[in-house]
NUVO-56390 format. One record per atom (N, C-alpha, C): chain; residue number from 1; atom name; residue in three letters; y, z, x. Coordinates in steps of 0.2 Angstrom, whole numbers, always signed. Layout:
% residues N
chain->A; resi->NUM; name->CA; resn->ALA; north->Y; up->Z; east->X .
...
//
This chain:
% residues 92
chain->A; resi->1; name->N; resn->UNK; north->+115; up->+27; east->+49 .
chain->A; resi->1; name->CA; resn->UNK; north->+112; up->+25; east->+43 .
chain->A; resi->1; name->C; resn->UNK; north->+105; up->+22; east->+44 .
chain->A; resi->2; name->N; resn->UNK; north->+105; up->+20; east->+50 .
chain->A; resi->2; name->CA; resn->UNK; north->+98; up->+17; east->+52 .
chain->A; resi->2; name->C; resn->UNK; north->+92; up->+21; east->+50 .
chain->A; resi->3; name->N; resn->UNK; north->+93; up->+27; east->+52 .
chain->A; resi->3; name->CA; resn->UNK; north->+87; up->+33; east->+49 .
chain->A; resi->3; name->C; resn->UNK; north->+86; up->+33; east->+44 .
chain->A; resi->4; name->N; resn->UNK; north->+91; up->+33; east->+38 .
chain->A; resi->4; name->CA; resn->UNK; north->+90; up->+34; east->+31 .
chain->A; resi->4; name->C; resn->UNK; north->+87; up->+27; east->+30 .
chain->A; resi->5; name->N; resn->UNK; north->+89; up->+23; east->+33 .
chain->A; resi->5; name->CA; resn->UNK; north->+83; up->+15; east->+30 .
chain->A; resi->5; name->C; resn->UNK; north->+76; up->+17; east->+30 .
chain->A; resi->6; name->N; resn->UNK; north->+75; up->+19; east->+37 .
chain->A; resi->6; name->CA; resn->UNK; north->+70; up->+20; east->+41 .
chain->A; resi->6; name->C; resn->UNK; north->+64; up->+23; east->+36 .
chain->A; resi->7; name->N; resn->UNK; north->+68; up->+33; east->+35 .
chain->A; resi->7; name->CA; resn->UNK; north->+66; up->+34; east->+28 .
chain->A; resi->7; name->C; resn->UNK; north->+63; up->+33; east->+23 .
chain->A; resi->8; name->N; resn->UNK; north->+68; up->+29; east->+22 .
chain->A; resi->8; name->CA; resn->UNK; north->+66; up->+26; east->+12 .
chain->A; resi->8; name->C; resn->UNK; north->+60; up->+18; east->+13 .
chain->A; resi->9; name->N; resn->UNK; north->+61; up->+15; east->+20 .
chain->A; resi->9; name->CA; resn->UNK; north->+54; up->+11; east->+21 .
chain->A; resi->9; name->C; resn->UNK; north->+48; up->+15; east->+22 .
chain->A; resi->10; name->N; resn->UNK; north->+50; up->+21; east->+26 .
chain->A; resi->10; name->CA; resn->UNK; north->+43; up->+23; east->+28 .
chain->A; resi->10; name->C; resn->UNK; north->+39; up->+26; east->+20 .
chain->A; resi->11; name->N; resn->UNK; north->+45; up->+28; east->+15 .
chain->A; resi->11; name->CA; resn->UNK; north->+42; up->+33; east->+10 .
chain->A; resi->11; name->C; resn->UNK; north->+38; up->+28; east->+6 .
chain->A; resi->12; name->N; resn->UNK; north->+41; up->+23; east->+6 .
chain->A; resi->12; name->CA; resn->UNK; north->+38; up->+16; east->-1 .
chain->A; resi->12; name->C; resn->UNK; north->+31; up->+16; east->+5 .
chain->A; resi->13; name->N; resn->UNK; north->+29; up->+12; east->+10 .
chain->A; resi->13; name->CA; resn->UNK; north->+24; up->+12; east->+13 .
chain->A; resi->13; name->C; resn->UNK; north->+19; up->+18; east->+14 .
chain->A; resi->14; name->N; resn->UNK; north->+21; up->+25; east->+13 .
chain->A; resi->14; name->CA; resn->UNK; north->+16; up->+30; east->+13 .
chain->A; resi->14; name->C; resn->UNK; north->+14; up->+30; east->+3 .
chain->A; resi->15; name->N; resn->UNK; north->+18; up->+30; east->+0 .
chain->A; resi->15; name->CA; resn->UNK; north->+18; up->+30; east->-7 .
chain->A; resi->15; name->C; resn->UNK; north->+10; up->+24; east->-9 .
chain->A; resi->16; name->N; resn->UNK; north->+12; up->+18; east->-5 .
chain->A; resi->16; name->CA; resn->UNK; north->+9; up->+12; east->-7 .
chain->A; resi->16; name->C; resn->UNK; north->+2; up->+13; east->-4 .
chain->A; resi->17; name->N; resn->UNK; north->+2; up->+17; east->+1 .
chain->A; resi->17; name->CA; resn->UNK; north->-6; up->+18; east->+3 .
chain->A; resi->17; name->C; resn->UNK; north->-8; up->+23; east->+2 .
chain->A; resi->18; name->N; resn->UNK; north->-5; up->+28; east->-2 .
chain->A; resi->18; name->CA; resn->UNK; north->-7; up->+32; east->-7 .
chain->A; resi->18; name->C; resn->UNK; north->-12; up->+31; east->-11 .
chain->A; resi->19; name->N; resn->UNK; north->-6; up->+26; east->-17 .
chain->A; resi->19; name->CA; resn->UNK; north->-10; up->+23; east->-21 .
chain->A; resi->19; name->C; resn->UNK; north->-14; up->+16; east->-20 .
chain->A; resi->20; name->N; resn->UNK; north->-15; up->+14; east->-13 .
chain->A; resi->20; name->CA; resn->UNK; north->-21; up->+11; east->-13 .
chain->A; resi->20; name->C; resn->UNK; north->-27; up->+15; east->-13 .
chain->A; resi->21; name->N; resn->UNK; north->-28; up->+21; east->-8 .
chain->A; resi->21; name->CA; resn->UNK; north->-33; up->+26; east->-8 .
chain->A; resi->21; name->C; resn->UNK; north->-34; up->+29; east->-12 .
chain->A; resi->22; name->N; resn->UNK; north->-31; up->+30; east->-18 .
chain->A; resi->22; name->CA; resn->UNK; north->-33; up->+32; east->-24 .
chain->A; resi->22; name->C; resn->UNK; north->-37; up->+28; east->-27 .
chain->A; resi->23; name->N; resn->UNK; north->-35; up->+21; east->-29 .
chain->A; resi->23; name->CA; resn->UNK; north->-40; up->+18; east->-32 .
chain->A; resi->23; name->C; resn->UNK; north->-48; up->+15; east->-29 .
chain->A; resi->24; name->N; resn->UNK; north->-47; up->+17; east->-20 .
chain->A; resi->24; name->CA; resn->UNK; north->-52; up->+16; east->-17 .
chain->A; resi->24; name->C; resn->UNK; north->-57; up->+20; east->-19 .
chain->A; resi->25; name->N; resn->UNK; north->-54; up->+27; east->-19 .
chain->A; resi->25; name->CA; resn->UNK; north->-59; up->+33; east->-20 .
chain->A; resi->25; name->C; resn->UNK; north->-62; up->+31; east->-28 .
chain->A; resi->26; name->N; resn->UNK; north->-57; up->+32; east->-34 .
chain->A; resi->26; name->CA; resn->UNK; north->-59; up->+29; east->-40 .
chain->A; resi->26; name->C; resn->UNK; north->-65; up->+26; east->-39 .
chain->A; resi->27; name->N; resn->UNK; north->-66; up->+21; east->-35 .
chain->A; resi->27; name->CA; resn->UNK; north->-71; up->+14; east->-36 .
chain->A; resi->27; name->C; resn->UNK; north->-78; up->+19; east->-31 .
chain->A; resi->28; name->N; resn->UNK; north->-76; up->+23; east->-27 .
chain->A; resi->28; name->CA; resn->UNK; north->-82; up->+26; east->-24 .
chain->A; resi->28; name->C; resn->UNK; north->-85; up->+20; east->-19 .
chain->A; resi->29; name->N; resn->UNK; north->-79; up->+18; east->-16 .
chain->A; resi->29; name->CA; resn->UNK; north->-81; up->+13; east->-9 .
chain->A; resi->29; name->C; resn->UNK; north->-78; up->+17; east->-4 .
chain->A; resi->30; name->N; resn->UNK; north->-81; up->+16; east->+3 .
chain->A; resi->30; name->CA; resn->UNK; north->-80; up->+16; east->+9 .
chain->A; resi->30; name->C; resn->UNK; north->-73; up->+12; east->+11 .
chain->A; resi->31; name->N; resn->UNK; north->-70; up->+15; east->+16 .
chain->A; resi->31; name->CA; resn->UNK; north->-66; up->+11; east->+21 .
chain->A; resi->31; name->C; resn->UNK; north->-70; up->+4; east->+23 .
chain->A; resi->32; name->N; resn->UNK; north->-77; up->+5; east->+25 .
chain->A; resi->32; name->CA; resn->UNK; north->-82; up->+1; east->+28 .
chain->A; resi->32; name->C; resn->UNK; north->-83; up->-6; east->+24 .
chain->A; resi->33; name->N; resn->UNK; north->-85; up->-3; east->+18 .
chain->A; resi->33; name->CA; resn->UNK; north->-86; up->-8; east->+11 .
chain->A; resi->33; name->C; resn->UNK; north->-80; up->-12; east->+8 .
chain->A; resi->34; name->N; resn->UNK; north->-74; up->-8; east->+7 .
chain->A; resi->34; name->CA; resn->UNK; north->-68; up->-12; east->+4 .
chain->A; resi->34; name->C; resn->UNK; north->-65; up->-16; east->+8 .
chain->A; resi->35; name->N; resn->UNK; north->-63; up->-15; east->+15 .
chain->A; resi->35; name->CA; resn->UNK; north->-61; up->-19; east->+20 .
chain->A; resi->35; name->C; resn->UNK; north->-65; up->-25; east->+20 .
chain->A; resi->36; name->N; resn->UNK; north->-72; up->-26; east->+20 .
chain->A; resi->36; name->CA; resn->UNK; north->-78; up->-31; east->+21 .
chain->A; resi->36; name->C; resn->UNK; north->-76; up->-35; east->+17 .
chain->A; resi->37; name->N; resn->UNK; north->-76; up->-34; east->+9 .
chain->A; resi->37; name->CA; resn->UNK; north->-75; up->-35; east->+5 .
chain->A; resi->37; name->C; resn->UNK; north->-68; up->-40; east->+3 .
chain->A; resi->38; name->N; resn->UNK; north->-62; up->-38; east->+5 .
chain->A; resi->38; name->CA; resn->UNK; north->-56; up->-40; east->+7 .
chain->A; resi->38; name->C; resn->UNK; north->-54; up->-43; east->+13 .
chain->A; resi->39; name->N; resn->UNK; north->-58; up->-43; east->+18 .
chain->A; resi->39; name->CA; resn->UNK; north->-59; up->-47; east->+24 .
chain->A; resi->39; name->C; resn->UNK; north->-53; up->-46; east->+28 .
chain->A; resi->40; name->N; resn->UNK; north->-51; up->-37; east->+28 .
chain->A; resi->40; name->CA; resn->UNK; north->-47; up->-35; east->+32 .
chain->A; resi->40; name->C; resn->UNK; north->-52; up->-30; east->+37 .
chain->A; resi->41; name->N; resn->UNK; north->-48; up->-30; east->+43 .
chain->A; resi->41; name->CA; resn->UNK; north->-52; up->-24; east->+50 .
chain->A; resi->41; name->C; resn->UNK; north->-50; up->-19; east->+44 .
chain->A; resi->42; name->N; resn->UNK; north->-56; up->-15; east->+47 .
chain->A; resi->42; name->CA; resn->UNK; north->-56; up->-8; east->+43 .
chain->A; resi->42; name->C; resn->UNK; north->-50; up->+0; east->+48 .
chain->A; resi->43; name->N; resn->UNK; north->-48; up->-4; east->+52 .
chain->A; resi->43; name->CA; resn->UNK; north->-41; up->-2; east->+57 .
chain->A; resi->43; name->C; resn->UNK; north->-39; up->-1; east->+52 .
chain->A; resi->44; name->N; resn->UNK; north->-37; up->-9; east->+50 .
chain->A; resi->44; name->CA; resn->UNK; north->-29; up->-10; east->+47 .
chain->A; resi->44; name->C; resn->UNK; north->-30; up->-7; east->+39 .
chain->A; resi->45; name->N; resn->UNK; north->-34; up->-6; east->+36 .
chain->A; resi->45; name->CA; resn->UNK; north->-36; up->-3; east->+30 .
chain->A; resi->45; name->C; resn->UNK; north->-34; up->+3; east->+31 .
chain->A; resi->46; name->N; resn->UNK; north->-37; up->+7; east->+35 .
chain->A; resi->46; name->CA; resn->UNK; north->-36; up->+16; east->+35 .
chain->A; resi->46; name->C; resn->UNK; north->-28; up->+16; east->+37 .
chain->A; resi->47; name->N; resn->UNK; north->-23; up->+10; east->+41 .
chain->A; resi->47; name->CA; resn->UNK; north->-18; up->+11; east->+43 .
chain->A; resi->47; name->C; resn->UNK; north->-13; up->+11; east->+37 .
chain->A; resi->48; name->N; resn->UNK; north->-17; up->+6; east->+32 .
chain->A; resi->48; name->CA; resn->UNK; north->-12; up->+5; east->+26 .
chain->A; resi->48; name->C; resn->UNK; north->-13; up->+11; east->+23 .
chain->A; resi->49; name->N; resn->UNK; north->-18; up->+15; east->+21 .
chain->A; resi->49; name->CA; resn->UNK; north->-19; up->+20; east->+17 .
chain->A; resi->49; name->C; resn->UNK; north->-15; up->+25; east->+20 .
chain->A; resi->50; name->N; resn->UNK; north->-13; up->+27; east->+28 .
chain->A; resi->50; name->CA; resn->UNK; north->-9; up->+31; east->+28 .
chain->A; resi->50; name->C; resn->UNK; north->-4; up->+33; east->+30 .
chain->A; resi->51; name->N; resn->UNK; north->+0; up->+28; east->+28 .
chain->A; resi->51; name->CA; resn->UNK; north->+6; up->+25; east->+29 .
chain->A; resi->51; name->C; resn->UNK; north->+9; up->+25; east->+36 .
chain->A; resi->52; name->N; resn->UNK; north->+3; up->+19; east->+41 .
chain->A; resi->52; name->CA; resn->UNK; north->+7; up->+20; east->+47 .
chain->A; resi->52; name->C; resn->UNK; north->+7; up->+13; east->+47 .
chain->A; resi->53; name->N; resn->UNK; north->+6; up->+8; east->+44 .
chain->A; resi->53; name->CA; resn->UNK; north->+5; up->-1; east->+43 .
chain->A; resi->53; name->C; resn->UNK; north->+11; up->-3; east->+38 .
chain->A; resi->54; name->N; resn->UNK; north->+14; up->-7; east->+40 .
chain->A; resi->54; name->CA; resn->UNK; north->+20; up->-11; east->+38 .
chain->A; resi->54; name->C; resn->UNK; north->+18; up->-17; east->+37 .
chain->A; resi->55; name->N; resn->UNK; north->+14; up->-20; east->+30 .
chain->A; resi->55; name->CA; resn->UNK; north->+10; up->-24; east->+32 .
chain->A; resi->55; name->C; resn->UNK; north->+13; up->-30; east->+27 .
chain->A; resi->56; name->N; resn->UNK; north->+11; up->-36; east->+30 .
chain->A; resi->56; name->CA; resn->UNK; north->+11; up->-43; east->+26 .
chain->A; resi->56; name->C; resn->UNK; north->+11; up->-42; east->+19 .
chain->A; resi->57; name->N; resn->UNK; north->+14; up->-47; east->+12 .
chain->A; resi->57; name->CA; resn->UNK; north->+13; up->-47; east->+8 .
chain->A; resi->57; name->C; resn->UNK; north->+5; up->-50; east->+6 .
chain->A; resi->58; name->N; resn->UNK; north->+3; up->-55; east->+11 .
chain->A; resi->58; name->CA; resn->UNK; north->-4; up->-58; east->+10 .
chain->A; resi->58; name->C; resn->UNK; north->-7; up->-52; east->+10 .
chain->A; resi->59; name->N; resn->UNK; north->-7; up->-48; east->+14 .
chain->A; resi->59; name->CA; resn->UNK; north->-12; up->-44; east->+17 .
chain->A; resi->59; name->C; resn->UNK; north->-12; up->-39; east->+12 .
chain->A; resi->60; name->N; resn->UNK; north->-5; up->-37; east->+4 .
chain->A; resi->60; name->CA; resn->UNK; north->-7; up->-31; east->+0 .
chain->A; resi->60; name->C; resn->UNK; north->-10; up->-36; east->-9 .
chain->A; resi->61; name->N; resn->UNK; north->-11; up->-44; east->-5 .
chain->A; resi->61; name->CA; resn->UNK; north->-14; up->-49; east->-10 .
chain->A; resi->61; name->C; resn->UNK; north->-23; up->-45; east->-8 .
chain->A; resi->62; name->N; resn->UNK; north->-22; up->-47; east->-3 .
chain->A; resi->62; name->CA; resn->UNK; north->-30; up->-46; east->-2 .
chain->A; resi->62; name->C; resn->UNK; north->-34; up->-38; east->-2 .
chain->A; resi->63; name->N; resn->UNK; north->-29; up->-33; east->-2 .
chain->A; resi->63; name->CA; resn->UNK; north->-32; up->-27; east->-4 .
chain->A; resi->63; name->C; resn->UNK; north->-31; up->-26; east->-12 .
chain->A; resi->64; name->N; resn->UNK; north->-26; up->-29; east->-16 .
chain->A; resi->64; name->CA; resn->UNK; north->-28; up->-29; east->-23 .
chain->A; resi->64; name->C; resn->UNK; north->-33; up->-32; east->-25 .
chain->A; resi->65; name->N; resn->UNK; north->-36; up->-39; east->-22 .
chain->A; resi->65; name->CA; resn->UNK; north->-43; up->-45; east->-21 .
chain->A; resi->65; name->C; resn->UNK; north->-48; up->-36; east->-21 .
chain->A; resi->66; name->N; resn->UNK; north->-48; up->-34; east->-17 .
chain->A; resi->66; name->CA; resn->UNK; north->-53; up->-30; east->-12 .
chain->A; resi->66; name->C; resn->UNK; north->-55; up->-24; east->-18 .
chain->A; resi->67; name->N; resn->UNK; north->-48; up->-21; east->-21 .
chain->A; resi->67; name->CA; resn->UNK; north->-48; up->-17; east->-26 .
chain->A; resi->67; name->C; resn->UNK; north->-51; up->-20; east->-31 .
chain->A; resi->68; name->N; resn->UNK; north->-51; up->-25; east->-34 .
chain->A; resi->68; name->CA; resn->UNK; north->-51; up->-31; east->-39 .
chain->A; resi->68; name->C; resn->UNK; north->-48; up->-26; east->-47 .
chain->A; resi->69; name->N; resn->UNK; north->-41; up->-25; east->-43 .
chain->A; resi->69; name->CA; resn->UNK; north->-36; up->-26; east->-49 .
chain->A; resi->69; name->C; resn->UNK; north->-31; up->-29; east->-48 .
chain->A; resi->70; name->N; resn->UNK; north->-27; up->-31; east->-52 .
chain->A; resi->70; name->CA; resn->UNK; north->-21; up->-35; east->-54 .
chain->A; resi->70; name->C; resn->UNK; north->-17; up->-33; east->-48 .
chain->A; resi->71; name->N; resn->UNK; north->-13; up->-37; east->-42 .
chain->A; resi->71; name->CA; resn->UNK; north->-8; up->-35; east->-39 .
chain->A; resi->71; name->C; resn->UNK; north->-1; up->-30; east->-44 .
chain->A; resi->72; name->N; resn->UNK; north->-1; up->-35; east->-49 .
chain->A; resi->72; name->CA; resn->UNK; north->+4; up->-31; east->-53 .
chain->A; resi->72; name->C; resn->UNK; north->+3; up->-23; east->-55 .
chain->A; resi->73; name->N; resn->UNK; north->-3; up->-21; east->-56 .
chain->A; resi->73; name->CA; resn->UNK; north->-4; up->-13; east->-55 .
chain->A; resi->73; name->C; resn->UNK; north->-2; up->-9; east->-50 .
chain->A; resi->74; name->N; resn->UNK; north->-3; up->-12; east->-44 .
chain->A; resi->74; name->CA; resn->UNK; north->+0; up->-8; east->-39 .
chain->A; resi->74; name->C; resn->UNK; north->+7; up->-7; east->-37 .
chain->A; resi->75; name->N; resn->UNK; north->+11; up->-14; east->-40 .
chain->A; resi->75; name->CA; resn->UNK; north->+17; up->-14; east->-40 .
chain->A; resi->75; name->C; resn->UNK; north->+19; up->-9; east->-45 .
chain->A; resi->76; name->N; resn->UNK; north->+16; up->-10; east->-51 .
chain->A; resi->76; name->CA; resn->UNK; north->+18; up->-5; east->-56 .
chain->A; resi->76; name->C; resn->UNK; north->+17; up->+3; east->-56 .
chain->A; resi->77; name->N; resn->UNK; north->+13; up->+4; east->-52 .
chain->A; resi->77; name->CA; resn->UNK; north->+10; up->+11; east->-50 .
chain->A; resi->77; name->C; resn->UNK; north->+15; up->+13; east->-45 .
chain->A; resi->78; name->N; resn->UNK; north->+17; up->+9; east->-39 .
chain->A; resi->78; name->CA; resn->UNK; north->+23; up->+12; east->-34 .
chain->A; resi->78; name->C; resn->UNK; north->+30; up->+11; east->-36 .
chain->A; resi->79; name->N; resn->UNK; north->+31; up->+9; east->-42 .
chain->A; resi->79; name->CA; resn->UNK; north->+38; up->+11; east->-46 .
chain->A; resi->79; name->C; resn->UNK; north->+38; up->+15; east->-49 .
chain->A; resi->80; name->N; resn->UNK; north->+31; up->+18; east->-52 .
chain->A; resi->80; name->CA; resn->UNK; north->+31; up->+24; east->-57 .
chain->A; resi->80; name->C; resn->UNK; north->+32; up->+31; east->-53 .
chain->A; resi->81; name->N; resn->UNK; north->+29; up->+29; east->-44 .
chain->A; resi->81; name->CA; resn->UNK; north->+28; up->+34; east->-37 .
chain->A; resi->81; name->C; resn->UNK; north->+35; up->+34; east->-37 .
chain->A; resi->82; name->N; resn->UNK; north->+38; up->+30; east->-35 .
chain->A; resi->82; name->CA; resn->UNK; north->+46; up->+30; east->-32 .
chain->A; resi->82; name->C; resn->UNK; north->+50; up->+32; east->-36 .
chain->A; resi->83; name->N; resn->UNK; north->+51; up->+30; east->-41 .
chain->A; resi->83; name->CA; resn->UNK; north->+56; up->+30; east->-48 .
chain->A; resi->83; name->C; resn->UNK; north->+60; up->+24; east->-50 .
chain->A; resi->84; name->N; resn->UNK; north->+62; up->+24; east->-55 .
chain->A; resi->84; name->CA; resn->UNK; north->+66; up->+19; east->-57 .
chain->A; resi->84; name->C; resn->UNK; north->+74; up->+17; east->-52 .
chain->A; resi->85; name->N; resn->UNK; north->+75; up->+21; east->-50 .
chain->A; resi->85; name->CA; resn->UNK; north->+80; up->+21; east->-46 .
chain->A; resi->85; name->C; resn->UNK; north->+78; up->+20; east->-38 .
chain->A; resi->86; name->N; resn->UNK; north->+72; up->+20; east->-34 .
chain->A; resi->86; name->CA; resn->UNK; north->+71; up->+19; east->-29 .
chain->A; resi->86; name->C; resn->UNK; north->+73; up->+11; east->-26 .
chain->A; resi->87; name->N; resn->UNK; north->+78; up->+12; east->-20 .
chain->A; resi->87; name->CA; resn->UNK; north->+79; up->+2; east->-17 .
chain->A; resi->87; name->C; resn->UNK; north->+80; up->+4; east->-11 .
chain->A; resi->88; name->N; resn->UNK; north->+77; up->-3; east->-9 .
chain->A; resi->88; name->CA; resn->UNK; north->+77; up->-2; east->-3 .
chain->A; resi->88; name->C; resn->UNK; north->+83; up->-9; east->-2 .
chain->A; resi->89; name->N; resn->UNK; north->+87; up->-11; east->-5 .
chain->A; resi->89; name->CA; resn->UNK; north->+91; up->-16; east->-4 .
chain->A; resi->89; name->C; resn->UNK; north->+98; up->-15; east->+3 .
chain->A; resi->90; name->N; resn->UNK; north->+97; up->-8; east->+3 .
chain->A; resi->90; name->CA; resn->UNK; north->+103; up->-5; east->+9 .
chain->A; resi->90; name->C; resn->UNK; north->+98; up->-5; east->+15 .
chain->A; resi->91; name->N; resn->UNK; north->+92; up->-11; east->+17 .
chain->A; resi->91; name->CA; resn->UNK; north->+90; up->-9; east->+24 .
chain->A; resi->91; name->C; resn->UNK; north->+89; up->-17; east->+25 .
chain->A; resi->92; name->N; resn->UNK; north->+92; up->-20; east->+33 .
chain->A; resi->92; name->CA; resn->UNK; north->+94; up->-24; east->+33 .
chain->A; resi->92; name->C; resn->UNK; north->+88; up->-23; east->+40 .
//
């Protein structure tokens, strides 16, 4: 069952830095510029975009700061990605 956890985190985390690089590209910044901006390494910026970073909640504060939209958009935008039915409540 451990796999199947593992799965359904890794899919919410690739989904979520999906739609963070969506809205990067949107805005017509750089990895270079947005990271600076939100005062994260630009490592860890391209890591969140491609779902290889499992990252802090401060750290997806400060890329919504970075985006300068509402954090609540992006949570709202990765339940619309995942569905109404997606939970991660089964990974311990």
């Amino acid at each position: 069952m451990q796999d199947g956890n593992n799965k359904k985190a890794q899919e919410l985390i690739k989904a979520l830095g999906s739609i963070i690089q969506k809205h990067r590209k949107e805005q017509g910044k750089s990895i270079y510029k947005i990271s600076a901006e939100a005062e994260l390494p630009k490592a860890t910026w391209r890591e969140i975009e491609i779902g290889k970073n499992n990252f802090r909640f401060i750290t997806l504060w400060k890329i919504a700061e970075g985006l300068d939209i509402p954090l609540a958009t992006l949570i709202n935008e990765l339940t619309q990605e995942l569905g109404e039915d997606f939970s991660l409540s089964d990974i311990k």
